[in-house]
C-alpha positions as CSV (number, residue, x, y, z in Angstrom):
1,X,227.7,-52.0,-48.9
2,X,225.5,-53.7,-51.5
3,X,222.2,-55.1,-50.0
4,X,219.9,-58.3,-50.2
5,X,217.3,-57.8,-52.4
6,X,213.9,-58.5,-50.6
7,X,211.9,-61.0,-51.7
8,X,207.9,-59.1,-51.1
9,X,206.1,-62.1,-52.7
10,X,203.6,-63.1,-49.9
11,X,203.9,-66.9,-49.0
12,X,201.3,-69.3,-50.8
13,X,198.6,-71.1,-48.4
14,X,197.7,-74.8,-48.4
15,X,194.8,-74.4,-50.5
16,X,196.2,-72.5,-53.0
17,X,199.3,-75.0,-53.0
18,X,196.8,-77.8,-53.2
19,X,195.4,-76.1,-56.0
20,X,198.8,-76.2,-57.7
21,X,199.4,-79.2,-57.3
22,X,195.8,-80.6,-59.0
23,X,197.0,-78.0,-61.7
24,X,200.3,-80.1,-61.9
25,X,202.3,-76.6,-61.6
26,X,205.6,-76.4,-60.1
27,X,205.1,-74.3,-57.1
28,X,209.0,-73.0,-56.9
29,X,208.1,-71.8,-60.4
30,X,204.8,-70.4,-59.6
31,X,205.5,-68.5,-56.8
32,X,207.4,-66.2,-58.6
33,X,204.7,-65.8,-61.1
34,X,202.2,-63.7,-59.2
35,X,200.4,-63.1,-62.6
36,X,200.0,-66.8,-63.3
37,X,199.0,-67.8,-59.8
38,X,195.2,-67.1,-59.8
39,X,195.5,-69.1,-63.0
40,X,196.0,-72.2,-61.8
41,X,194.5,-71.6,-58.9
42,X,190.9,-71.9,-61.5
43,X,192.7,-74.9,-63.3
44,X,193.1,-76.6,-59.8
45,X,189.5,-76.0,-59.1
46,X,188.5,-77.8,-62.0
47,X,190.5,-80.4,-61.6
48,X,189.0,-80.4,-58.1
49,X,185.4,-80.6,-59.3
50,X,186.3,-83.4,-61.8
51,X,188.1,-85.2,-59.2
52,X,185.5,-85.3,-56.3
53,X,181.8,-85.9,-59.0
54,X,183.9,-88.7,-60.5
55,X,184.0,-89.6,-56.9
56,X,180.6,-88.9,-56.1
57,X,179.6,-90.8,-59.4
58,X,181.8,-94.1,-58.6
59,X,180.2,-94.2,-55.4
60,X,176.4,-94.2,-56.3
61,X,177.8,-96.5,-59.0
62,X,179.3,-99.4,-56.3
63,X,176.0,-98.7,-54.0
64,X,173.9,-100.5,-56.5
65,X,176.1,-103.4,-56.8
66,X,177.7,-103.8,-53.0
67,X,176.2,-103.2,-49.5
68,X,179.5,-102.8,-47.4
69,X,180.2,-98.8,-47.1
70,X,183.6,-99.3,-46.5
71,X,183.7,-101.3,-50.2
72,X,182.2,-98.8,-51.5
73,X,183.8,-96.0,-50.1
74,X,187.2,-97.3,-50.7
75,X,186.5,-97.9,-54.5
76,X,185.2,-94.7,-55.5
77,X,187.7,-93.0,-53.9
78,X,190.3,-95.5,-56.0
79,X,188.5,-94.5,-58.9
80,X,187.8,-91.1,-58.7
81,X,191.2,-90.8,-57.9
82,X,192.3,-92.7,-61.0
83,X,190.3,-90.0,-63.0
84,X,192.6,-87.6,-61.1
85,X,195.8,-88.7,-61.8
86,X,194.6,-89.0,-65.6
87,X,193.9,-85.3,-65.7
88,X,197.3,-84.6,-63.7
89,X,198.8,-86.3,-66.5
90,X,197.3,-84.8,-69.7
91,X,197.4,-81.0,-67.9
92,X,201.1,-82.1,-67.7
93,X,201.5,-82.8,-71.3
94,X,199.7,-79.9,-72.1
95,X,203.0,-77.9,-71.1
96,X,204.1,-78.7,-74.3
97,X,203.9,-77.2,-77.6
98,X,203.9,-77.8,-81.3
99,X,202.3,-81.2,-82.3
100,X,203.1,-82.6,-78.6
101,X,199.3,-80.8,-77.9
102,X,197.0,-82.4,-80.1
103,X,197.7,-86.1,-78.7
104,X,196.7,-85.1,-75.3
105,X,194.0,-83.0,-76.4
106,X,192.2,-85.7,-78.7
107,X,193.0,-88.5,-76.3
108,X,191.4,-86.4,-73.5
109,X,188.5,-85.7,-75.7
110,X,188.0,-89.5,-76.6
111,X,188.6,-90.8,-72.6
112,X,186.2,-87.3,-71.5
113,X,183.3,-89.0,-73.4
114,X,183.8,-92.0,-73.0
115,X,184.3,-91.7,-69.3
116,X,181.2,-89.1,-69.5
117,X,179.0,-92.0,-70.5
118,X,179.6,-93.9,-68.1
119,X,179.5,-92.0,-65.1
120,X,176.2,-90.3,-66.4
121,X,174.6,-93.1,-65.9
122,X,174.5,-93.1,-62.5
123,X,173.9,-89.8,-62.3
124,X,170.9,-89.5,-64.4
125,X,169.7,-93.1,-61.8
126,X,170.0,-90.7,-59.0
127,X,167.9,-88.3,-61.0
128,X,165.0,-90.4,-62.1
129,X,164.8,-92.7,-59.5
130,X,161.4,-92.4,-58.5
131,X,160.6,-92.7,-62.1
132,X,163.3,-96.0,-62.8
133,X,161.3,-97.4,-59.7
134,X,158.2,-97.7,-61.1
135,X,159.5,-98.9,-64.2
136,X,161.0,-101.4,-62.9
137,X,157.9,-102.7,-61.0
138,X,156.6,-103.1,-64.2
139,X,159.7,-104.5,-65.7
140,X,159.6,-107.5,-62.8
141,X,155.8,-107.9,-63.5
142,X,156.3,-108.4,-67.2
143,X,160.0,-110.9,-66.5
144,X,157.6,-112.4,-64.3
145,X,155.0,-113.2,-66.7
146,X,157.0,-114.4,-69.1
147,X,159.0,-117.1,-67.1
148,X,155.6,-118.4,-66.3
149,X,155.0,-118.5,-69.6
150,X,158.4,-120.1,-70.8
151,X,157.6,-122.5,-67.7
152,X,153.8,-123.6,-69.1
153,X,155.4,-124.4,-72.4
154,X,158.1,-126.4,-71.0
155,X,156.1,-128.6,-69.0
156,X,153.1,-128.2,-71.0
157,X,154.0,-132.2,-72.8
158,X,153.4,-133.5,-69.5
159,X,151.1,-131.5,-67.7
160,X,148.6,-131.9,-70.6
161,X,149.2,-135.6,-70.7
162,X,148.0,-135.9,-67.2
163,X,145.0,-132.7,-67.4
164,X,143.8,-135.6,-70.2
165,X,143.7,-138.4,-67.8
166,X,142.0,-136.3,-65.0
167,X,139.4,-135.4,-67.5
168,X,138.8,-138.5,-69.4
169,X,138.5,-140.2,-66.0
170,X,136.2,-137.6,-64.5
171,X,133.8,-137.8,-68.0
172,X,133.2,-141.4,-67.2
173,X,132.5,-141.1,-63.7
174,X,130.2,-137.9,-64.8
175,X,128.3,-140.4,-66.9
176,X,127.8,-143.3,-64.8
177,X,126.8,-140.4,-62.0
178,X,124.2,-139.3,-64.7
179,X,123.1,-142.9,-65.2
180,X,122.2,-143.9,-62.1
181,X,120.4,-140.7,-61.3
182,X,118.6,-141.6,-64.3
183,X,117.4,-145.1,-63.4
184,X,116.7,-143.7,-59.7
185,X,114.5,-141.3,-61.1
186,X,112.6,-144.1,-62.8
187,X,112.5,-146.4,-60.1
188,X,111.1,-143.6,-58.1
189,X,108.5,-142.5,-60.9
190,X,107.1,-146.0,-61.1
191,X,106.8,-146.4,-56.9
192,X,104.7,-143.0,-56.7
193,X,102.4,-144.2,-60.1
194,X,104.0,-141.4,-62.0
195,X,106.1,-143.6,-64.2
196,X,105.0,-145.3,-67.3
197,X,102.6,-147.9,-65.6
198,X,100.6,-145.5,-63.5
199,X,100.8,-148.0,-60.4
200,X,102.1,-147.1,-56.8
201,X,104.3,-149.1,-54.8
202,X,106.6,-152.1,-55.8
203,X,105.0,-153.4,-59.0
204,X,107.2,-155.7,-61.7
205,X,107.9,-152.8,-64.0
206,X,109.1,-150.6,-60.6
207,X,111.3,-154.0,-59.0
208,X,112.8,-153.8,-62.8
209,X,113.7,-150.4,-62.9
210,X,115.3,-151.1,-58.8
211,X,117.3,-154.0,-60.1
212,X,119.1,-151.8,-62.9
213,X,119.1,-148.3,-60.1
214,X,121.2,-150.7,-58.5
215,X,123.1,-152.4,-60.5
216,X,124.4,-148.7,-61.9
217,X,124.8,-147.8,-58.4
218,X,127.2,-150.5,-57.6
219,X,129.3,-150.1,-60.9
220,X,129.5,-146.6,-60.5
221,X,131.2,-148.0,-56.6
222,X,133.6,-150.4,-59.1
223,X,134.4,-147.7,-60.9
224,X,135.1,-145.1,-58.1
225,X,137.0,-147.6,-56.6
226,X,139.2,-148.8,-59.5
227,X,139.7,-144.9,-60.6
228,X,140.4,-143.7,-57.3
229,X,144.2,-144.6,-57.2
230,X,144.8,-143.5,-60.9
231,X,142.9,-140.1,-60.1
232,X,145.3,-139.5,-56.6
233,X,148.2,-140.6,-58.4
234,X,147.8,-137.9,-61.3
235,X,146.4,-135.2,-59.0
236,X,149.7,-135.6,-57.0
237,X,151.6,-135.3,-59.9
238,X,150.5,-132.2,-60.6
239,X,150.5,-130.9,-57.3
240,X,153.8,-131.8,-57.2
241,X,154.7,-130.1,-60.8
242,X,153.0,-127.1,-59.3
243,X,155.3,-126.9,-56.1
244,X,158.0,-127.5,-58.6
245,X,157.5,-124.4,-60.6
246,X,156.4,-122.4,-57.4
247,X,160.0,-122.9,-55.8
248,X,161.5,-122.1,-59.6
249,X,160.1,-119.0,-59.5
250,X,161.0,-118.1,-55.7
251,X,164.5,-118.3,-57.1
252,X,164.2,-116.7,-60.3
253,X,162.1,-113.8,-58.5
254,X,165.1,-113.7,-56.3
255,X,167.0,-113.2,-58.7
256,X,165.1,-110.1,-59.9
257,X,167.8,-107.4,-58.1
258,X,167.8,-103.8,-58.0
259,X,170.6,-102.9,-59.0
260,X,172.6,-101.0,-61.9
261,X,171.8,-103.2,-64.9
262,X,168.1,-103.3,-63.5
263,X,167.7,-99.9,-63.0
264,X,170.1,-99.3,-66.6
265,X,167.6,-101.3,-68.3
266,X,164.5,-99.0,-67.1
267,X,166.3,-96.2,-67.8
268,X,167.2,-97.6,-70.7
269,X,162.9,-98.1,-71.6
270,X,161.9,-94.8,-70.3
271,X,164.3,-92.9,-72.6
272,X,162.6,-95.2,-75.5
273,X,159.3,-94.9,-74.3
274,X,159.3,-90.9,-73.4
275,X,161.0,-88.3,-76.0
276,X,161.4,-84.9,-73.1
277,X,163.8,-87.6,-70.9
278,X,165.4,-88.7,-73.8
279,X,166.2,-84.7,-74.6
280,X,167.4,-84.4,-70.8
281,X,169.4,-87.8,-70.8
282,X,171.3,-86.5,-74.1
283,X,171.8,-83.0,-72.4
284,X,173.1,-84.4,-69.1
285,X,175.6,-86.7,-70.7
286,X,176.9,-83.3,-72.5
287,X,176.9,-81.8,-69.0
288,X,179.3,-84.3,-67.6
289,X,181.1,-84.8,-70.5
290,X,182.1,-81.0,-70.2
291,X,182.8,-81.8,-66.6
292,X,185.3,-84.1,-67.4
293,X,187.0,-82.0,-69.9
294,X,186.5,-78.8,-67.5
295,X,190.4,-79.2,-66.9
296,X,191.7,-79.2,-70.7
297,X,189.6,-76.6,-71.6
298,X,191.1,-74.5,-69.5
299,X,194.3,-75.1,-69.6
300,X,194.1,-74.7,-73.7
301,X,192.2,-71.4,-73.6
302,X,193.8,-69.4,-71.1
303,X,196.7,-67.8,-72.8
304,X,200.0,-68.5,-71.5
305,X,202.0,-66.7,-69.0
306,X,205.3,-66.0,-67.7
307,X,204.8,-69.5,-65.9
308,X,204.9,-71.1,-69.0
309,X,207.4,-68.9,-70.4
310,X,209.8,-69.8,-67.7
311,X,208.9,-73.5,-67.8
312,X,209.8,-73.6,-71.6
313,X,212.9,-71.7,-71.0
314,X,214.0,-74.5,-68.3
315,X,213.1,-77.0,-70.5
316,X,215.3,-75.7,-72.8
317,X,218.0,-74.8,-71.0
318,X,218.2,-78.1,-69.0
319,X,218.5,-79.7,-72.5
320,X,220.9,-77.5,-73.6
321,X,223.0,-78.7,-70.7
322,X,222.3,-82.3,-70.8
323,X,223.3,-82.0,-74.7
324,X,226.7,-80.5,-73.9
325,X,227.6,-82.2,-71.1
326,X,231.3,-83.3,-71.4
């Protein structure tokens, strides 16, 4: 009586079918393949790194542009799982041989580094923060300064026009101030005989020199009183030109956000400014950029297997059979 042959392959797990799967394998394939399974078991597992610091990455990304945790949550999880399904794909296409490798292969390459700038970014933020911080004190101080700057010259037409005004009108009260004091002086002078007649009390020169203290006195009263308006008009002015530029810069210091250009920008002046984080920003985006391409690599330098025998021969034989289908 013939017997059933016995099947002693040990049944896969859920991790290592998960593993599979990121290593776009086909498990009824692979589990025949003892050889091959520890295989993709390391291809799944970089797939699986890729997959969750492209997560990672996205989500420090959307926390320095949104504030809802759910948002972000929900789009670097969209997105890291985009970068997923991209290396799902190109492992995929990898199966093939001949010329079918080299597209995958250089479009992985090109979408690895480009992707590997990006996501570096954040990263290296995360790194330097305390440093990107500091700099970006500095980089508010300095925006700062210069829309006050950009502000004086804009209004500086007007502002001068009416800083004239102020001063011309405050020279010639000055003067008259200085005039009167001066005929006080000598109306005193000639009451205590110190003046130019040497008599004390109210002689003819010292009535004189009363009559012109007090005719100075009351013009410089005129001319307060015809300059006061003119003076509160211009000093309002500028007051109000003052509140004006005040509440201009409330909103453009409002406006002054931390977040990913902001701290881009001071990353972006502390790489310039300092050559050792320049060397580790470089290094770092080669770090991630071999993250990324983790995956590819090794699927193109492990060697192939019966797995991949097997799949070639179904490939083939399921296009023989579509081919000579009657």
């Amino acid at each position: 009586m013939e017997q059933t042959p016995v099947n002693n392959t040990p049944a896969a797990d859920g991790i290592s079918k998960f593993l599979w799967w990121l290593a776009a394998a086909d498990i009824t394939i692979l589990k025949d393949c003892r050889a091959d399974q520890e295989r993709y078991r390391i291809i799944g597992i970089s797939v699986l790194v890729t997959w969750l610091f492209a997560t990672l990455a996205w989500g420090y990304f959307f926390s320095t542009v949104l504030e809802d945790e759910m948002v972000i949550a929900g789009l670097a999880f969209f997105f890291g799982f985009a970068i997923l399904s991209i290396d799902r794909s190109l492992i995929t296409a990898m199966s093939g041989s001949g010329r079918r490798k080299f597209l995958p292969v250089a479009f992985r390459l090109c979408l690895a580094f480009t992707i590997g700038l990006f996501i570096s970014q954040p990263v290296i933020l995360l790194l330097f923060r305390k440093d990107i911080q500091a700099q970006m004190v500095l980089n508010r101080q300095g925006k700062l300064e210069k829309f006050r700057n950009e502000l004086a010259t804009l209004n500086a037409e007007h502002t001068t026009g009416l800083e004239k005004d102020l001063q011309q009108w405050q020279q010639q009260l000055q003067q008259k101030e200085a005039q009167v004091k001066g005929y006080k002086d000598d109306y005193i002078k000639e009451t205590d005989g110190t003046g130019g007649s040497g008599k004390i009390g109210e002689s003819a020169i010292a009535k004189v020199k009363k009559t012109e203290y007090l005719k100075a006195e009351q013009e410089l009263t005129d001319l307060r009183r015809q300059l006061a308006p003119q003076l509160q008009e211009r000093q309002t002015q500028l007051a109000d030109q003052w509140k004006e530029n005040q509440a201009k810069e409330k909103v453009y210091v409002a406006s002054l956000t931390d977040g990913f250009l902001a701290q881009t920008e001071a990353l972006e002046e502390l790489t310039t400014e300092h050559t050792p984080l320049r060397q580790r920003y470089r290094l770092i985006v080669l770090i991630i950029t071999l993250i990324e391409v983790m995956p590819l690599l090794s699927k193109l330098l492990m060697p192939k297997g019966e797995y991949d025998k097997l799949v070639d021969y179904n490939n083939v034989y399921l296009g023989y059979r579509k081919n000579n289908v009657v």
